[in-house]
C-alpha positions as CSV (number, residue, x, y, z in Angstrom):
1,X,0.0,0.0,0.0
2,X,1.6,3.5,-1.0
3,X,2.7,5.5,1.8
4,X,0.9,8.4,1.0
5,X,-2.6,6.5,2.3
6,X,-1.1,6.8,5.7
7,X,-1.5,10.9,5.6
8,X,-4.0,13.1,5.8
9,X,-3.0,15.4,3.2
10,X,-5.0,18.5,4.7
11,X,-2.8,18.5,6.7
12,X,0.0,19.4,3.9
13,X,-1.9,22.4,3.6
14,X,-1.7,23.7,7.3
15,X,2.1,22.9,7.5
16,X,2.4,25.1,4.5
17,X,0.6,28.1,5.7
18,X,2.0,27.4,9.4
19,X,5.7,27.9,7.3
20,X,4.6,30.8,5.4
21,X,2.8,32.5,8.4
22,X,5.8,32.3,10.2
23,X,3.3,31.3,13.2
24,X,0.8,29.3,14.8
25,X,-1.5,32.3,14.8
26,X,-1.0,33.6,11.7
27,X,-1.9,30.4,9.8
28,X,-4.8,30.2,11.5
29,X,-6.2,33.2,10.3
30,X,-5.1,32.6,7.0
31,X,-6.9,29.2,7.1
32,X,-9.8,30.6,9.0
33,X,-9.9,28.2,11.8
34,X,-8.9,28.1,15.5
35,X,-5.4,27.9,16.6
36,X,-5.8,24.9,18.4
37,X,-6.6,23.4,15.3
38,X,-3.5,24.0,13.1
39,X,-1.5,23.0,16.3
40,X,-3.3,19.5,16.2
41,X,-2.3,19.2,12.6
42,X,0.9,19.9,13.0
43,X,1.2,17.6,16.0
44,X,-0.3,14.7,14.1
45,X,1.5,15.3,10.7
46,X,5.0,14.8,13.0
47,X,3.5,11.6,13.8
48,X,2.4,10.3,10.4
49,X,5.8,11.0,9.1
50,X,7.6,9.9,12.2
51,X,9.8,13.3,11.7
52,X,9.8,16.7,13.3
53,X,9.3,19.0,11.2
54,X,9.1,22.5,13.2
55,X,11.0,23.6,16.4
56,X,8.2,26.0,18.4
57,X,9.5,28.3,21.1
58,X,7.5,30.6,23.0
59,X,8.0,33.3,20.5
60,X,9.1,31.7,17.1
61,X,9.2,28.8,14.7
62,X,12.0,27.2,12.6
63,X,12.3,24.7,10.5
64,X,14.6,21.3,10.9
65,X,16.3,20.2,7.9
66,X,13.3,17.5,7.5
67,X,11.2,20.3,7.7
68,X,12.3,22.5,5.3
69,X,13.0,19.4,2.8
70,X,9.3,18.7,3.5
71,X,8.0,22.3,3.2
72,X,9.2,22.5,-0.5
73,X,7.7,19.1,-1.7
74,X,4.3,20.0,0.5
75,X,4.3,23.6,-1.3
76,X,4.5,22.0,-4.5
77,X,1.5,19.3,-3.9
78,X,-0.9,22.3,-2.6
79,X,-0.2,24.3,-5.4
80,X,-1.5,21.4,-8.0
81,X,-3.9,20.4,-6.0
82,X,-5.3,24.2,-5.7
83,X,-5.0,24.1,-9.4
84,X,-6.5,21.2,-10.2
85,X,-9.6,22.1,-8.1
86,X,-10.1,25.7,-9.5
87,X,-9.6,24.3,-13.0
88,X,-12.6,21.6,-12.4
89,X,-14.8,24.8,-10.5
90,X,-14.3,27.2,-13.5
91,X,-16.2,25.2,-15.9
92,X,-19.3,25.8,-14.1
93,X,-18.0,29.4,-13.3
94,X,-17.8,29.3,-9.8
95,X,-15.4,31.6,-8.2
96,X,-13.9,29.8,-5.3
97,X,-10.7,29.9,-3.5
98,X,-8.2,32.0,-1.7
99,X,-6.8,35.0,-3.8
100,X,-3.8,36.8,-2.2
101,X,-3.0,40.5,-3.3
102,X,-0.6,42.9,-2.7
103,X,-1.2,46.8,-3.0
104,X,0.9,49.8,-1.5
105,X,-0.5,50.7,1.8
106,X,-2.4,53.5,0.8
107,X,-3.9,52.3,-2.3
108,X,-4.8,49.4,-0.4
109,X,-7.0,51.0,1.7
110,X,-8.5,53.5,-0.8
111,X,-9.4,51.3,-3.6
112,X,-8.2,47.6,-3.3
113,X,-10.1,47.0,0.1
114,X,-13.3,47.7,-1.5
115,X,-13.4,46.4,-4.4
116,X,-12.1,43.3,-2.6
117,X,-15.2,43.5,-0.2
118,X,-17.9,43.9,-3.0
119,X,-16.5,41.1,-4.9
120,X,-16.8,38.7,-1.4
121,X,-20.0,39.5,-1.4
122,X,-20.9,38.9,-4.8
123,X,-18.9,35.5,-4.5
124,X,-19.0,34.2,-1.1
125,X,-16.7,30.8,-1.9
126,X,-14.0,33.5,-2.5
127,X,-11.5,34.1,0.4
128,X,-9.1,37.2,-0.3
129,X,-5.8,37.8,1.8
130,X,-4.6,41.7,1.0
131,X,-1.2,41.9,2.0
132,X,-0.4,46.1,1.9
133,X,3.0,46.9,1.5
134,X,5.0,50.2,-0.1
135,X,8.1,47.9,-1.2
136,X,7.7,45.9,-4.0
137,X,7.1,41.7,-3.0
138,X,8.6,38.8,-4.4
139,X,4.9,37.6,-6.2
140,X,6.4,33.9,-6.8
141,X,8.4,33.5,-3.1
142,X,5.1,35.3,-1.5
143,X,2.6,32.9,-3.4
144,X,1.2,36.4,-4.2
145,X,-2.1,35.8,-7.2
146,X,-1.9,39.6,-8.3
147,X,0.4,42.4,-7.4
148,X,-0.9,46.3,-7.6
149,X,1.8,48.2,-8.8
150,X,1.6,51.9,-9.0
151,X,4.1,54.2,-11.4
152,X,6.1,52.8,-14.0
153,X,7.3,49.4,-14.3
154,X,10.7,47.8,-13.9
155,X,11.3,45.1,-16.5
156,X,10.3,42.0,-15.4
157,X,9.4,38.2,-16.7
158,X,5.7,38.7,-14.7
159,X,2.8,39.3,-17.0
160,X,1.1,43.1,-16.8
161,X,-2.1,44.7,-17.1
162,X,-2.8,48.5,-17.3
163,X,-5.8,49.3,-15.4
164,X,-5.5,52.8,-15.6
165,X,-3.4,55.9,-14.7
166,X,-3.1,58.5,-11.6
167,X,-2.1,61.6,-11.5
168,X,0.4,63.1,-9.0
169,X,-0.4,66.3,-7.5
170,X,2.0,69.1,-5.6
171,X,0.2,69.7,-2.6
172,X,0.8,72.0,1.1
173,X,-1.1,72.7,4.1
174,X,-2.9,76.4,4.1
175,X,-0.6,76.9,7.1
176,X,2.8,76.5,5.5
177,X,1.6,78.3,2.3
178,X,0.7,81.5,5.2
179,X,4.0,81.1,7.0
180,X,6.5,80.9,3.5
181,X,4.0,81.9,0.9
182,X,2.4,80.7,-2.1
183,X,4.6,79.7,-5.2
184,X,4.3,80.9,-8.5
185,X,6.3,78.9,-10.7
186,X,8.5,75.6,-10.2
187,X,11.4,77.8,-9.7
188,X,9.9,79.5,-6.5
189,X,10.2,75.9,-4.9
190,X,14.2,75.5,-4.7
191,X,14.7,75.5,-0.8
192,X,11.5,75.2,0.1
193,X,11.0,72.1,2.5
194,X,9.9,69.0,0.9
195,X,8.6,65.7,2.8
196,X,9.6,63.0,-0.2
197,X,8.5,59.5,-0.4
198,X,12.0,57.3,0.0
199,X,10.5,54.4,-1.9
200,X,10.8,56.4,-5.1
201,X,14.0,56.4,-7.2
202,X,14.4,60.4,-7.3
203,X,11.8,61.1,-4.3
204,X,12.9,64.9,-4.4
205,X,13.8,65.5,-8.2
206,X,10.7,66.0,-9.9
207,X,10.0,67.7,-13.4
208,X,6.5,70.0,-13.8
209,X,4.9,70.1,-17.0
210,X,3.7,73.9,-18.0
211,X,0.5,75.2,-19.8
212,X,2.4,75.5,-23.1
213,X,4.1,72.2,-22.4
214,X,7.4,73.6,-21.5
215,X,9.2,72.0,-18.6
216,X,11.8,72.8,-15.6
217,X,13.7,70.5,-13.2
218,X,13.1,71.2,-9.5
219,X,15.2,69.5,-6.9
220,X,13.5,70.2,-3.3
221,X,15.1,70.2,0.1
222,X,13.8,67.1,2.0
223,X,13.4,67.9,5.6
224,X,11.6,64.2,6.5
225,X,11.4,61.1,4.2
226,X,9.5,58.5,4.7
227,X,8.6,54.7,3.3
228,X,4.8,55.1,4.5
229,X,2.6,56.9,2.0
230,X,0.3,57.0,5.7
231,X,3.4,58.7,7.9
232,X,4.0,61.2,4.6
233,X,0.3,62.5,4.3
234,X,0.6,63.3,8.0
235,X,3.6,65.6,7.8
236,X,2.6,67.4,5.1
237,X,-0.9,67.8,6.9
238,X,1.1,69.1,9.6
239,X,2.9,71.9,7.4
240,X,6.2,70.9,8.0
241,X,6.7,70.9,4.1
242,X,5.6,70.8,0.4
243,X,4.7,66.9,-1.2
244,X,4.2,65.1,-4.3
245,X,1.3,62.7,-3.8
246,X,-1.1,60.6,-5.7
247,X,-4.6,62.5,-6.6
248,X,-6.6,59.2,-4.9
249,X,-5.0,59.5,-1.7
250,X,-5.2,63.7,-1.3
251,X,-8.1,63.9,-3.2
252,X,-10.7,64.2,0.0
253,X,-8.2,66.3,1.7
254,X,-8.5,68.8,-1.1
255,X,-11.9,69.1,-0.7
256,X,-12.2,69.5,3.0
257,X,-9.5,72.3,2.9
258,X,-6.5,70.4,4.7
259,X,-4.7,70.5,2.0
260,X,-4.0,73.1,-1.1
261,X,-2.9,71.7,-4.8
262,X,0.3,74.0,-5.4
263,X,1.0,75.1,-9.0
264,X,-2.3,73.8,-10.6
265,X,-1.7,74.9,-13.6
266,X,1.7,73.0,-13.3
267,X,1.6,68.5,-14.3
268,X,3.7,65.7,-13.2
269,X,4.3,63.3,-15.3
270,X,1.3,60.4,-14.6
271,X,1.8,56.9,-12.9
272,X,0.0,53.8,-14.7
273,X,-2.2,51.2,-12.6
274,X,-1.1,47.8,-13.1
275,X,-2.2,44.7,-12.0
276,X,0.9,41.8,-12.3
277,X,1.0,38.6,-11.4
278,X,2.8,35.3,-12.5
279,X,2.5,33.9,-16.0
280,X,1.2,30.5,-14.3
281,X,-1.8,32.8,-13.0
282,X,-3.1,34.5,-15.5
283,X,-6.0,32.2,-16.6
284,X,-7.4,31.7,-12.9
285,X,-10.7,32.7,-12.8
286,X,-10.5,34.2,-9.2
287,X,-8.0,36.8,-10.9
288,X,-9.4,37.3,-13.5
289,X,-12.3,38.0,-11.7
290,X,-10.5,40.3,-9.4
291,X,-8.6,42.3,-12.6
292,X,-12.1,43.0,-14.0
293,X,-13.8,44.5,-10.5
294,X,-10.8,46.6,-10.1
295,X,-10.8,47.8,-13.3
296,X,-14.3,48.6,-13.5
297,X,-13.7,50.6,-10.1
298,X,-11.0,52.2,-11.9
299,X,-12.6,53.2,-15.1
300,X,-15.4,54.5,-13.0
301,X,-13.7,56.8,-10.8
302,X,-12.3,58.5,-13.8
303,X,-15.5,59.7,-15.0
């Protein structure tokens, strides 16, 4: 009798999320079941294979060499057998299984949180897992279905899908604009304070697009920098200097009056929208499912 009758092959799937969870309690809410749970698969896995697998301290995880040798095979048979189960589910077109999706942090919670919610609701067999992040995730090492990625992209051997553009908008608080005064021109901006997004590649060399479509350089002063879209917004709310942020995530701000546009009749160049994911991904229905709601959402906010 094969050995593989001998093992409860859910279980495969616990061990995997336990490993990529990096704990107990973080594969349980991945899974969606109690702790106690994932702890009494784990325990009984060790004893089907006779092996341990994990080393669990009070505060971390690690695998033994078993473990890890047995993570990568166990990785492999839930990815088919995740496959091979969506595949058989799409031909009667229902969207099931878990999507995972990465966004920037502030994007994330603007856009790609609802759109994710309305599409639960509209199919409840679909589980999504938003992972928000400003630095740009490994999509294959993450197990990552679709990555947002916002700006221009770097070459890369992931498939790509334009899902629309955003504009980036040279904004101030009224307060700092009173204290220093309002510029006229690009020029007028040289040693003004600047709080610049460190993520970028030139987060404080930026070039403004004028009326006639003539352009000019400005290089800014950056007095705080940040890798948080979130901790940015809230210095330049405070007026401690002038940034450069997407229209979506100032937009409200605008309108309420914390925050003035600067230059209007000024442009920055404009970011693309894109969803990417793997090549091996493209034809799942869950993402393609996903692309489509978020484009909609995209198209529609445009007009």
């Amino acid at each position: 009798m094969s050995e593989v009758s001998g093992i409860n092959l859910n279980r495969l799937a616990v061990f995997v999320a336990v490993v990529e969870a990096g704990t107990l309690t973080g594969a349980a809410r991945r899974l969606g079941v109690a702790k106690a749970l994932v702890t009494t698969h784990i325990q009984k896995l060790e004893t089907e294979l006779r092996a341990t697998l994990l080393v669990r301290t009070t505060r971390s995880l690690s695998l033994t060499e078993a473990g890890r040798a047995f993570y990568e095979a166990s990785r492999a048979i839930v990815e088919q057998a995740e496959a091979a189960i969506e595949s058989a589910r799409c031909h009667s077109g229902e969207v099931t299984g878990t999507l995972r999706v990465t966004a920037p942090m502030d994007y994330a919670a603007t856009v790609v949180a609802p759109v994710a919610a309305a599409l639960t609701q509209v199919h409840p067999s679909l589980r999504i897992e938003l992972i928000t992040a400003d630095r740009v995730l490994d999509l294959v090492a993450e197990r990552v279905d679709v990555g947002i990625r916002l700006g221009w992209l770097a070459d890369s051997s992931h498939q790509a899908v334009k899902l629309g553009s955003f504009a980036l908008q040279l904004v101030a608080s009224p307060h700092l604009l009173r204290t220093g005064g309002l510029p006229k021109s690009p020029h007028d901006l040289c040693g003004r304070p600047m709080a610049a997004f460190s993520v970028l590649n030139k987060p404080v060399q930026w070039t403004f697009i004028g009326p006639k479509g003539e352009t000019e350089d400005v290089v800014f002063d950056p007095i705080f920098t940040a890798d948080s879209v979130v901790a940015l917004k809230q210095v330049v709310l405070g007026g401690a200097g002038f940034g450069v942020m997407t229209d979506f995530t100032i937009n409200q701000d605008i309108e309420a009056g914390r925050l003035i546009r600067v230059l209007p009749h000024w442009k920055l160049p404009e970011g693309g929208i894109y969803a990417v994911f793997p090549a091996s991904t493209q034809r799942a229905l869950k993402v393609k499912v996903f692309i489509d709601a978020l484009r909609a959402h995209v198209e529609g906010a445009k007009r």
